[in-house]
C-alpha positions as CSV (number, residue, x, y, z in Angstrom):
1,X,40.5,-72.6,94.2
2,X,40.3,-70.0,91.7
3,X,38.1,-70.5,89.0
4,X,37.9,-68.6,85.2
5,X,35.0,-69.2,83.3
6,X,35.6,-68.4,79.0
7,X,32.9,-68.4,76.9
8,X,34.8,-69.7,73.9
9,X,38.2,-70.9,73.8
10,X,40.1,-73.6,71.8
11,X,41.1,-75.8,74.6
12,X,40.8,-75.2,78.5
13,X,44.7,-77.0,78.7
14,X,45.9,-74.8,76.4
15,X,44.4,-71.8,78.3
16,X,45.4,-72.9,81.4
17,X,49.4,-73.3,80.3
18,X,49.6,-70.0,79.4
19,X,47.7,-68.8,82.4
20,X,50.7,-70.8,84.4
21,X,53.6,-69.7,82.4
22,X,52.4,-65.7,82.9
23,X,51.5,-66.2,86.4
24,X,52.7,-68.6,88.1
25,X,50.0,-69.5,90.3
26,X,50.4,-71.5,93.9
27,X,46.7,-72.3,94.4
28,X,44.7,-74.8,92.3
29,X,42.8,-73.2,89.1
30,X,40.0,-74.1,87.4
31,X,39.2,-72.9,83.8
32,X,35.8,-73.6,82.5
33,X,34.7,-73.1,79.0
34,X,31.0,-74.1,77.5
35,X,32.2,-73.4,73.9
36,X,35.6,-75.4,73.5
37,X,36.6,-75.1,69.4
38,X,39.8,-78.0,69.5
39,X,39.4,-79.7,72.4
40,X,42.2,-82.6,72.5
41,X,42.2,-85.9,73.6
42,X,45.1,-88.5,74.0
43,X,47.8,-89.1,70.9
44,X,46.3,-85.4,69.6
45,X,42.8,-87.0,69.0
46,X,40.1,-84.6,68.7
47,X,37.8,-84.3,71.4
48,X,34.4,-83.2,69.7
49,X,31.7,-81.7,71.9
50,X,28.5,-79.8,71.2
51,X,28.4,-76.3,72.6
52,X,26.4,-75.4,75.8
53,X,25.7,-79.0,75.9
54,X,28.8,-80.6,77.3
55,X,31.5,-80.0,80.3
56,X,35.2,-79.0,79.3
57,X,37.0,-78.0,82.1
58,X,40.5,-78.0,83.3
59,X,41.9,-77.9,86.7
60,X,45.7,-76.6,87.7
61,X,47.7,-78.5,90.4
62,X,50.5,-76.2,91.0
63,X,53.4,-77.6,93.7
64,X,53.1,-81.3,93.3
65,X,56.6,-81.6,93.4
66,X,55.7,-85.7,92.3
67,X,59.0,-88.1,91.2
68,X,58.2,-88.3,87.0
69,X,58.4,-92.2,88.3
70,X,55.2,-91.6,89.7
71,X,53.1,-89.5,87.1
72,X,51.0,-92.5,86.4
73,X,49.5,-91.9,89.9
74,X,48.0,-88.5,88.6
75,X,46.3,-90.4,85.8
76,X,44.9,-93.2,88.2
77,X,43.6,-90.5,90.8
78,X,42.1,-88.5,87.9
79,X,40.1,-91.4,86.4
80,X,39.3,-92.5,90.0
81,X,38.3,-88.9,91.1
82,X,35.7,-88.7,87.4
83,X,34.3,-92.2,88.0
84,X,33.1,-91.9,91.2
85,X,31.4,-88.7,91.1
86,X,29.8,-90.1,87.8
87,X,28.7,-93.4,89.5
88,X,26.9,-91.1,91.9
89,X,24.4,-89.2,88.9
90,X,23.9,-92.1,87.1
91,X,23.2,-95.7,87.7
92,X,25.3,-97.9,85.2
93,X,28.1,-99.9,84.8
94,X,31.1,-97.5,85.0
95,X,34.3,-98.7,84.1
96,X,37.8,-96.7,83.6
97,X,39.1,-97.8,79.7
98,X,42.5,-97.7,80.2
99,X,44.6,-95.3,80.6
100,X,41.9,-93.2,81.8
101,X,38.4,-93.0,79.9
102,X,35.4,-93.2,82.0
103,X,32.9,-95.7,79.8
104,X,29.3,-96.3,81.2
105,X,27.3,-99.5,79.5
106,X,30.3,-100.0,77.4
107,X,29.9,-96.4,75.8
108,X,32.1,-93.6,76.4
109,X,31.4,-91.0,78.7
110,X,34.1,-88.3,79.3
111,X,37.8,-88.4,78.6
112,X,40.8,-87.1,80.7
113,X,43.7,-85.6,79.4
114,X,46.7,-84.8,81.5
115,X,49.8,-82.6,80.7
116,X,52.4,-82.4,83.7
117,X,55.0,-79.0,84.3
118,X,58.4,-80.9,84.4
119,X,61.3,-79.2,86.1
120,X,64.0,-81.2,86.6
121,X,63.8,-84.3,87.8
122,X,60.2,-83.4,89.5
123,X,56.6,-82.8,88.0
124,X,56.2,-79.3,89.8
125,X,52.4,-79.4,88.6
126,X,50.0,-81.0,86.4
127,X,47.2,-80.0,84.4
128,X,43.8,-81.9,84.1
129,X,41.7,-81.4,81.5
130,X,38.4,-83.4,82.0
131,X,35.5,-83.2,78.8
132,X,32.6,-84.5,79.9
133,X,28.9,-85.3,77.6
134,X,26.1,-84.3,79.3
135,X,23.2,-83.1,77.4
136,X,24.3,-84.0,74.1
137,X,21.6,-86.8,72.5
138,X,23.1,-86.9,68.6
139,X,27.0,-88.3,68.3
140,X,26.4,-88.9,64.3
141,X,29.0,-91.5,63.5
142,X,30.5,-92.1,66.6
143,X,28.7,-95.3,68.1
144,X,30.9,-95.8,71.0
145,X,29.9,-92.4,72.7
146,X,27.1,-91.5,75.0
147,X,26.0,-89.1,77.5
148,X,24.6,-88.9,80.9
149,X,21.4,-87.5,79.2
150,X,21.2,-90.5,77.1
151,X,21.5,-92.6,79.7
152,X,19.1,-91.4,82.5
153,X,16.7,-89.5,80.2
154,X,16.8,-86.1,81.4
155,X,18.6,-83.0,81.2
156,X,21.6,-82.1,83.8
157,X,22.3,-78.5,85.2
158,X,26.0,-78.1,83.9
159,X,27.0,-75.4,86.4
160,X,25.9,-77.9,89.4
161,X,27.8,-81.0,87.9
162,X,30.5,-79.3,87.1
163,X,31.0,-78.0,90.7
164,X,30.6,-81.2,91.8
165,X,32.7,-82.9,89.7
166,X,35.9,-80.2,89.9
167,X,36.0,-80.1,93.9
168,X,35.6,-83.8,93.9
169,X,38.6,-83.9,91.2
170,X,40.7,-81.1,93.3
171,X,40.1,-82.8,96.9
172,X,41.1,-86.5,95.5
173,X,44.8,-84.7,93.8
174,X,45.2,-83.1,96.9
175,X,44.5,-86.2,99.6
176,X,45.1,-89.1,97.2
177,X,48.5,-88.8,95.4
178,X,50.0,-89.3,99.0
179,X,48.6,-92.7,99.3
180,X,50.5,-95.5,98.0
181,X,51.0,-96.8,94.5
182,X,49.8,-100.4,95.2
183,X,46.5,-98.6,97.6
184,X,45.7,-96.5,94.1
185,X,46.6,-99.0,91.8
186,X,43.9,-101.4,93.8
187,X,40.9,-99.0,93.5
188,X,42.1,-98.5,89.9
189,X,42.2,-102.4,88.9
190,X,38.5,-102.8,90.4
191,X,36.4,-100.9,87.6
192,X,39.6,-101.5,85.1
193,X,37.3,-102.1,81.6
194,X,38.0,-105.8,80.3
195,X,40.7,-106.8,82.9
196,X,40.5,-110.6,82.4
197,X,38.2,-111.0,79.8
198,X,39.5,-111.8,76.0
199,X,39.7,-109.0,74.4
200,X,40.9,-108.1,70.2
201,X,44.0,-105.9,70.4
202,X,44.8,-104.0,67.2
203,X,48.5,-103.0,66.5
204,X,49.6,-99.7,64.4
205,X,50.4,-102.1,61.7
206,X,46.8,-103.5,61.3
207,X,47.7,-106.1,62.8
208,X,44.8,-108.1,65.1
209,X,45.7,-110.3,68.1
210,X,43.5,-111.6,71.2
211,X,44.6,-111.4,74.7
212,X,43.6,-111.0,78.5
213,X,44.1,-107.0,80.1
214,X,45.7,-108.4,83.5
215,X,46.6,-105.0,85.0
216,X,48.6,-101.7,84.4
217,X,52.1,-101.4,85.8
218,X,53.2,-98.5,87.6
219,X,54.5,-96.8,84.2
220,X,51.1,-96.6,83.1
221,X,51.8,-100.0,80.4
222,X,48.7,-102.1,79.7
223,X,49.8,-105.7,80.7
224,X,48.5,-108.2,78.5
225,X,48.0,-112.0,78.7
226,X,48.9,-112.6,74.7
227,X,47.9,-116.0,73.1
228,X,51.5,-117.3,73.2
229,X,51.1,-117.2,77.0
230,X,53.7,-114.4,78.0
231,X,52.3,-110.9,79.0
232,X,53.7,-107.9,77.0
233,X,53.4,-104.3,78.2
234,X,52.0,-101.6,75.9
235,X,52.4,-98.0,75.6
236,X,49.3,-96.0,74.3
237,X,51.0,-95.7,70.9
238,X,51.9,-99.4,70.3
239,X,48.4,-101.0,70.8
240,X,44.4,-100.1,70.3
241,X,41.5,-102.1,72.2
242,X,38.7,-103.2,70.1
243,X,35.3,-103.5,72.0
């Protein structure tokens, strides 16, 4: 795996497209950055992160030549691949929010964001951008975020976690997007966050509802268990979970 590290750069996605686009790489690619100035989360939300403090890093996955059917399997590995080397550092309750936030004790850890190379009919490669908060102890008004600092008071080695955390990342996209939908979707359903518990749901409109998260369909739609008894299917944009 090649690896790039950038002192400053606006996002390590960004970075890496471009790197693709001029050359075309056929190994895996990692671009690290301390110093990320507009890092991006899902729906163009902005990922804000202290510099020197945090992890933003981005790893290439050229040659998956993966149905666009099955793209949902890239998010479910990702989250899979974050959470468990997570779970390792720190003791807590780690869940994957879906589609693929990692949350510890209800607060929100790091955040994955995917953007897959589409030619054809075929996602030729993907890349994963993974922020992470480390050592960061002061979100101002952002009450659903935390850190691993925060949580195990103490101060990580960014360099070391990193490692750990992009060749855990790279070995799961390599071995696990083989395995079977159903096998992935099972390992992603255990730590799913609220899967049958009631739940508020807010729609674009304002609009509040409760319901019951039963699972995530191989699309990537959130399944929920509305009060009127019939489960819907979401897409990111259509509906918001309240916690």
């Amino acid at each position: 795996m090649q690896i790039i590290k950038v002192h400053t750069t606006p996002s390590t996605n960004t970075y890496l497209k471009e790197f693709y686009r001029a050359y075309k790489q056929d190994d895996p690619v990692l671009v690290s950055c301390r110093n990320q100035t507009q890092g991006r989360g899902q729906l163009g939300a902005k990922w804000e992160s202290i510099a020197h403090k945090n992890l933003a890093f981005s790893l290439l996955m050229p040659n998956l030549n993966l149905p666009i059917k099955d793209s949902f399997k890239i998010s479910m590995v990702a989250a899979i691949a974050i959470h468990s080397v997570l779970q390792e550092v720190v003791n807590a309750n780690w869940k994957i929010k879906w589609p693929n936030d990692i949350l510890a004790d209800s607060k929100k850890i790091a955040g994955i964001l995917i953007e897959n190379i589409i030619v054809g009919k075929q996602i030729k490669g993907s890349v994963i951008g993974v922020g992470v908060n480390v050592n960061q102890s002061d979100f101002g008004d952002l009450p659903k975020a935390s850190s691993l600092c925060l949580l195990k008071h103490k101060l990580f080695n960014l360099d070391v976690l990193e490692t750990k955390l992009a060749n855990h990342l790279k070995n799961e996209m390599e071995k696990s997007l083989n395995e079977s939908f159903d096998l992935l979707s099972a390992k992603y359903h255990q730590t799913l966050f609220k899967r049958n518990e009631v739940a508020v749901f807010e729609f674009p409109d304002g609009e509040k509802t409760t319901g019951i998260i039963k699972s995530v369909s191989p699309e990537g739609l959130l399944q929920v268990l509305l009060e009127d008894a019939r489960i819907r299917e979401f897409n990111l944009k259509e509906v918001k979970l309240l916690y």
